[in-house]
N, C-alpha and C positions, 0 to 999 in steps of 0.2 A: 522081281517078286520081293517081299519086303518081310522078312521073317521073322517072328515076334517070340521072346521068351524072357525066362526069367524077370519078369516084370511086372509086380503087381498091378493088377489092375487093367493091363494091357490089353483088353475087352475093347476096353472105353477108346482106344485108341483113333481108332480108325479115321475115325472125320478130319481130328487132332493132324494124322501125319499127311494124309492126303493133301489138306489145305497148306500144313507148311512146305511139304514138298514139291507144290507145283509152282510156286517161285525158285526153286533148285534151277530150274530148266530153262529159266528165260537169261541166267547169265552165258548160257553156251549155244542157245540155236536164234538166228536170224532170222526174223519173222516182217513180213511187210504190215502185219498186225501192230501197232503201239503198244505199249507196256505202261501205264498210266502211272499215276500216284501207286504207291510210295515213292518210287525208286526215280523219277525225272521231274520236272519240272517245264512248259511247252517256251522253252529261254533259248536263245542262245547261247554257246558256253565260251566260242572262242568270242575273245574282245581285241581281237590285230590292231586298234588307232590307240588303244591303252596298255596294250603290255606288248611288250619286245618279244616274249616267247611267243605267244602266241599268234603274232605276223607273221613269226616264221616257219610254223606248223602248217598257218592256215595257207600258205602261198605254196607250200608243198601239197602238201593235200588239195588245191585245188589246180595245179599242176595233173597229179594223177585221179583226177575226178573221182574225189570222196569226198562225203560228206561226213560233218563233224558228228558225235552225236550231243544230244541236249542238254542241259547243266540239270547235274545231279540236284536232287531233294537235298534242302535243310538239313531233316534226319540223319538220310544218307552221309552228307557232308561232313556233321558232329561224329558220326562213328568213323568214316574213313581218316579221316586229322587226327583222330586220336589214338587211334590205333597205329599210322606209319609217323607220327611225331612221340608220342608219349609211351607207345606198345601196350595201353592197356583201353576199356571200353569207356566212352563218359558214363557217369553215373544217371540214373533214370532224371535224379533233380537236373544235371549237366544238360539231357538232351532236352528236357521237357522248358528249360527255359529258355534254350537255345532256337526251339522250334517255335516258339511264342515271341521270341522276338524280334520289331518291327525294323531294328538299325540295321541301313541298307549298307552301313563297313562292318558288321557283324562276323564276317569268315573272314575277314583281314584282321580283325583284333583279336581273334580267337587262335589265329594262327602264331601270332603274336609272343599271347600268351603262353601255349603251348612250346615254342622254342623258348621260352625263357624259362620253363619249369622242369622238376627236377626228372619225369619221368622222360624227357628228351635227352637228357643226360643217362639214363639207366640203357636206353635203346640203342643211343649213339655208340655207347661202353660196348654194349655187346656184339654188337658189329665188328667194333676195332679189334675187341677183343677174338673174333672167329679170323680176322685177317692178318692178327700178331701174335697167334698161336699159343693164346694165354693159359699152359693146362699144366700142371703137373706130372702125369703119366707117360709112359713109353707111346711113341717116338721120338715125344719133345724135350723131357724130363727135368722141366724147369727146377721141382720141387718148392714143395709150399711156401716156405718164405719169401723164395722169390716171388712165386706168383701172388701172394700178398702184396710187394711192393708193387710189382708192376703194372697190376690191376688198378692199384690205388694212384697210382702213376696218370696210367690213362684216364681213369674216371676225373680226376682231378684238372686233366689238359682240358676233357669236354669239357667240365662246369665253366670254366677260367676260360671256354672259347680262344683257347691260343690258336693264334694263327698259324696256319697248315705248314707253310713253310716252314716256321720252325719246331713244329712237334716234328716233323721228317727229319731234318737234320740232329735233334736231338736221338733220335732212335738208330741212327746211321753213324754217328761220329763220335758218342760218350764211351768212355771208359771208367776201371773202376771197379768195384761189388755189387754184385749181384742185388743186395740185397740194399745196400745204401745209394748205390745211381742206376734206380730202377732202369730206367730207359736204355741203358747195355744188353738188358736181356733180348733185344732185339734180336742181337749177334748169338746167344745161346737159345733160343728157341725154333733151331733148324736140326733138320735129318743128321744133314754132316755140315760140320765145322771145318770145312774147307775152303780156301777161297773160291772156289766155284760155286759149294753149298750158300756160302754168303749171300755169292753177286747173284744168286738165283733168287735168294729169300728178297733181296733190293728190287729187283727189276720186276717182280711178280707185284710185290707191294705199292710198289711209288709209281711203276710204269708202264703196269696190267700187262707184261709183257712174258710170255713163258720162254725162259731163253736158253734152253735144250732147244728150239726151234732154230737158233740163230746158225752163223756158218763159226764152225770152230776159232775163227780169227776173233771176230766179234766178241764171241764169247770169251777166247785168253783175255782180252782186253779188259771187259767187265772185270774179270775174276784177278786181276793185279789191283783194282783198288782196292780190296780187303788182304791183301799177300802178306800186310804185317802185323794183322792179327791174333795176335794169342792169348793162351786159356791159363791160369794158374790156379791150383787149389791152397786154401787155407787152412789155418789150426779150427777153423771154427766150421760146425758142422754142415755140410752143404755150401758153407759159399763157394764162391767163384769170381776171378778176378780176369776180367777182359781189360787185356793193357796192346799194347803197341812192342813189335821184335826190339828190344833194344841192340842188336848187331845189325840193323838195315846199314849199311854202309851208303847209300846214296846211287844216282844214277839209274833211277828206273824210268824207261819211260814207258807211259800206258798213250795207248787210242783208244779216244771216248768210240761209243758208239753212232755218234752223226762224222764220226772222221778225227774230228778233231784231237791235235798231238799234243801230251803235256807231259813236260820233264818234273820229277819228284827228287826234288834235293833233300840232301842232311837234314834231318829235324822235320820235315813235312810229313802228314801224316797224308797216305793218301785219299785216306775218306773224306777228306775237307774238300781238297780236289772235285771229289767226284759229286757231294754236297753241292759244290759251287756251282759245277756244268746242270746239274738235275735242275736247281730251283735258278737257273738263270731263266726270264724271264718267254725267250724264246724256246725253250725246248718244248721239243713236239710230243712228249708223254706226259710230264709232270702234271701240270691242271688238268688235260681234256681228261687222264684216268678217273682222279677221282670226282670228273663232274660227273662221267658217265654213268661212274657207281653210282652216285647221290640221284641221276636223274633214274637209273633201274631202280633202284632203292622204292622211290616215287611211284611213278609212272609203271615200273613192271617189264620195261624194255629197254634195254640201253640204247642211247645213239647208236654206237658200236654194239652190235648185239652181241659177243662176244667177251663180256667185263673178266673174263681171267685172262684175255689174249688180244688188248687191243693194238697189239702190233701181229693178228695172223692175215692182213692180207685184206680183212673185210672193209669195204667203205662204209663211213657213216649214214645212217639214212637220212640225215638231213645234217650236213658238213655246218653249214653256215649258223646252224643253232650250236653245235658242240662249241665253235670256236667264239660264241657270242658269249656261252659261261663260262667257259674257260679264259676269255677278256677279265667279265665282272670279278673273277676269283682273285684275277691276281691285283686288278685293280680295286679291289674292297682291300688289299693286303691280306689277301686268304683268308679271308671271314666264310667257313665252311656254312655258318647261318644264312649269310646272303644269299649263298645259294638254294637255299632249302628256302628260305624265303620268295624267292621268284619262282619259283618250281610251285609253292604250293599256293602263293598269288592265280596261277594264272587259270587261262579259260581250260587250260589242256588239262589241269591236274582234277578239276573240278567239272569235269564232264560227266555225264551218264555214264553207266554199265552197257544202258541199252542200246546198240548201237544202230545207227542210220545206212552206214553202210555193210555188205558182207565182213563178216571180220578176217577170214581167209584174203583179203583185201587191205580193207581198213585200218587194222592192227598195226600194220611195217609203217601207218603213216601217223600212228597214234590217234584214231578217231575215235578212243572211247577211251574210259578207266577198264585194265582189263583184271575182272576176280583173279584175286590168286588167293592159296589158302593161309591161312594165320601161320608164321613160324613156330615152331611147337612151343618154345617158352611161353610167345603169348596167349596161344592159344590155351594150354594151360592154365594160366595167370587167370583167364577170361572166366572159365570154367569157377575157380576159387572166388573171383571178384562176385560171379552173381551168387553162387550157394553159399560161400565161408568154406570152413574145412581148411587142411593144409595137406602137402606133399612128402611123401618120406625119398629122400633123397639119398645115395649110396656113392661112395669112393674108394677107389680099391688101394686108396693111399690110409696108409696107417695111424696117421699122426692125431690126436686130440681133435686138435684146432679144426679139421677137417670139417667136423660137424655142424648143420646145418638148421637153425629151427624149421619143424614143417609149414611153416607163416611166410617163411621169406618168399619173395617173388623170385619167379623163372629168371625175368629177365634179367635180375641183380646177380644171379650167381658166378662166383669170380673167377671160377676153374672148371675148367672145361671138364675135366676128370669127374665133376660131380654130376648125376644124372638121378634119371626115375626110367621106368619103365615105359612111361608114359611118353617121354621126352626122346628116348630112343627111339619108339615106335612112329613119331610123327616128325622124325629128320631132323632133330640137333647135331649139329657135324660133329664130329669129334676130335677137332682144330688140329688135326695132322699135317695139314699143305698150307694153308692158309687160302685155298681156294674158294671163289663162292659157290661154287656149284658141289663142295661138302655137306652142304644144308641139304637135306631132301627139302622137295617142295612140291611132290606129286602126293598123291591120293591111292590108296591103297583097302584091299578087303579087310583086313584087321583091325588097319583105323576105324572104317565104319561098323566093323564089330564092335569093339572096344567102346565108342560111346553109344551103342545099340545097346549092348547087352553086358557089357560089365561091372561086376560088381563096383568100382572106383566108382564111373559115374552113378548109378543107382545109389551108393551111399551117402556120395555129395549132395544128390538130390532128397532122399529121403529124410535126413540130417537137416537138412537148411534151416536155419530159424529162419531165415527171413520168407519164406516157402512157408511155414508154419504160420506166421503172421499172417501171411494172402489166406488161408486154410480157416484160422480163427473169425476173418471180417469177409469171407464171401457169403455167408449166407445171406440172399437176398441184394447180391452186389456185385453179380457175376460176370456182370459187364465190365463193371470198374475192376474186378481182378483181372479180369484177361486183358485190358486196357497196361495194368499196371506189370503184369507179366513182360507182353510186347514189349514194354516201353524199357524195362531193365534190361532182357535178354538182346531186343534187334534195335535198340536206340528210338525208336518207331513209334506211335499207334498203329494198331491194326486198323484194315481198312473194313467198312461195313459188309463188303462180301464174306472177309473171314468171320468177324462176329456173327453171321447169319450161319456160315458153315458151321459153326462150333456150337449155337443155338443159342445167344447171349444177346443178340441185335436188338434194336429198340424196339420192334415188332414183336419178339418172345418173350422181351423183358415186358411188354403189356398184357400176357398171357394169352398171346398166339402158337400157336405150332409146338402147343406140350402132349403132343401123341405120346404113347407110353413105347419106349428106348429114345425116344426126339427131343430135341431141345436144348433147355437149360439143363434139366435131370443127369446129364451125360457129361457134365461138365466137370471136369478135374483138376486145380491146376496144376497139382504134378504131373500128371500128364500133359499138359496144354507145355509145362515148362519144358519139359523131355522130349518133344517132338520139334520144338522149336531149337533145342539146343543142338539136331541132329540133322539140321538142313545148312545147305551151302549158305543161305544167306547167313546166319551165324559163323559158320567155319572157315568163310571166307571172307576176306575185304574187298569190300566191292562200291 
């Protein structure tokens, strides 16, 4: 039951949510009914004799007799790319010229583009930044300056596309201030500063590996390549100085984790050591982790379905695809773009919602894009991109500098410590672990309260100039607003069943079916906008 308040006008609603809501439902039940326009296209999506990933999908999948489903819509396409490359929606002109045009390399050059612009850099920051614990606040308690640097750190690696290898090693083996050799704060942004603390924050990071799990042996071993690690405070406020023991006398010896024995003499730091072993070419963690994240990232499922644990045990569900990007990785020279490049190349990443086979099935074998819902920053973001408006953001850190214009986007913000209401409520982690499974990404009754009925959204809405504009030029043009509505909020045109539902169809627009409450007459488009903004297809990427 769908309960209505606070909301002027909310009369009018009805037709409004009914029509947007009954696409909610076809991204979750399997139906031997098709799902036509918008959302598919009658294509096939995988192309096995043109792209490497998807040979190796489709020989799995048709191994365990599934079928793929069909290559997503145009529409569809321009909002999912930009939403998991850029984190934010194309703009109405974006999708409306995107959907009109004829070039059949069009979602290869677009994908292009997108990796090379700066909102790929904003998304990619934010990620690094949930998995290197970028916050100020208790448990991590970098404090702001630091995390000025270190953000500006990171942001800087993605723009500059350094290669993987050595942003890792830069983050693993610098020494230094805090605040002038950002990438130390690696080593001060854990629970404890111990050499266990350490080799735990390493192995989580670089090796998806949780390693409390490990056998005590394994683990002493880890936890001696950081043993000579220490912290020194300064005359200057908040720094901190990550240097090396200078009394190591010599003669340690560590075992790696695959066995292997290494002696650490006079003047050897051990961190280079362990640098060395990680990004040697054959180790069994270093690439496949963060391909796996980059294909979850993506796709929605890891190879390893497990991306905080890919050493608990689980096989991959298709071995021979992890080990084929984790080849390209090392062989691009850890170009992280190439990977997202082939990921978002292929038939898999660009398939339907709708799927062909049971998804209780099909899923483990990737035979569809599966909806998940927007991370709250973007979703957020999404929210301000179509109305205007800005975000009042809060910190429970004291300092000036903290403060935040209500303009800035979600996905920009540098510290984790800075939040909304909004942003807690729809799973922003609060980079305590560096885990990814800190981000909620489930669906909740308050969420769907909060953009139902409260005041935020309502006043974003009501507020809109651009809202006010569609408001000044629909009279007599009610088609082309809710045309131009769709096209902003779901990247889309609506299809002529909704315009018939809403009463705007070519057929009403000739002055058919103007019963009195019928029709055009009922036609809102704040409302049209508000019901639209409160269905999965909006809340989700799909």
């Amino acid at each position: 039951m769908l309960v209505l308040v606070n909301f002027r006008g909310a009369h009018r609603l009805f037709a409004a949510v009914v029509l947007a809501l009954s696409f909610s439902c076809s991204f979750s039940v399997f139906s031997a009914e098709r799902l036509a326009s918008p959302f598919e296209i009658s294509e096939v999506a995988l192309r096995p004799e043109k792209n490497r990933v998807d040979a190796l999908v489709a020989e799995r999948q048709r191994s365990a007799g599934v079928s793929p489903a069909n290559l997503c819509s145009d529409a569809v396409f321009i909002r999912r790319v930009y939403l998991d490359v850029s984190g934010r929606l194309p703009s109405a002109w974006e999708a409306k010229r995107f959907i009109g045009d004829k070039d059949p390399s069009k979602r290869s050059k677009l994908i292009g583009k997108l990796l090379d612009g700066d909102g790929f850099v904003e998304l990619l920051t934010l990620k690094w930044c949930d998995l290197l614990r970028v916050k100020s606040e208790f448990p991590i308690k970098l404090w702001p300056n630091a995390v000025h640097a270190y953000y500006h750190w990171i942001r800087t690696a993605v723009k500059e596309n350094m290669p993987y290898d050595k942003f890792a090693r830069a983050l693993l083996t610098s020494s230094g201030s805090d605040f002038r050799v950002p990438p130390v704060n690696f080593l001060r942004a854990v629970r404890e500063r111990t050499p266990e603390g350490l080799a735990s924050a390493a192995a989580l990071t670089f090796m998806g590996v949780r390693l409390e799990k490990w056998p005590a042996g394994k683990r002493s071993g880890m936890a001696k390549f950081f043993s000579r690690v220490s912290y020194k405070k300064t005359a200057e406020w908040k720094e901190e100085i990550v240097y090396l023991d200078p009394e190591f006398e010599g003669g340690l010896s560590i075992v790696a984790p695959d066995g292997k024995r290494m002696e650490v003499g006079r003047g050897v730091d051990p961190r280079d050591l362990f640098a060395d072993w990680l990004l040697a070419q054959d180790n069994p963690w270093f690439a496949k982790n963060i391909v796996n994240r980059i294909w979850s990232w993506l796709v929605g499922r890891g190879l390893i379905e497990s991306i905080d644990d890919i050493g608990s045990g689980d096989s991959p569900s298709n071995s021979e695809l992890l080990d084929y990007l984790a080849s390209e990785l090392v062989s691009s020279d850890y170009d992280l773009k190439r990977i997202y490049r082939l990921i978002l190349d292929s038939g898999v990443y660009q398939q339907s919602c709708v799927p062909n086979t049971d998804p209780g099935k099909g899923d483990a074998f990737f035979a569809r894009y599966v909806p998940r819902r927007l991370p709250a920053e973007v979703l957020l973001d999404a929210f301000h991109q179509i109305f205007g408006g800005g975000e009042r953001y809060s910190s429970p850190i004291p300092e000036p500098f903290t403060f935040i214009p209500g303009n800035h986007p979600s996905v920009d913000l540098f510290d984790g410590s800075m939040t909304s209401e909004f942003l807690e409520m729809f799973g922003r982690p609060p980079r305590d672990t560096g885990y990814e499974s800190e981000r909620g990404e489930g669906t909740s009754k308050n969420q769907r309260l909060h953009t139902l009925n409260s005041s935020h959204i309502q006043n974003l809405i009501q507020s809109s100039k651009w809202l006010r504009g569609v408001l000044r030029s629909v009279k007599g043009r009610k088609r082309e607003a809710a045309r131009a509505i769709y096209l902003r909020i779901l990247s889309r045109y609506p299809t002529e069943e909704e315009l018939k539902r809403l009463g705007v169809s070519a057929a009403t627009s000739k002055g058919k079916g103007k019963g009195k409450g019928k029709g055009a007459s009922g036609f809102s488009p704040r409302d049209l906008a508000w019901a639209l903004v409160n269905t999965k297809e909006f809340q989700f990427n799909h």
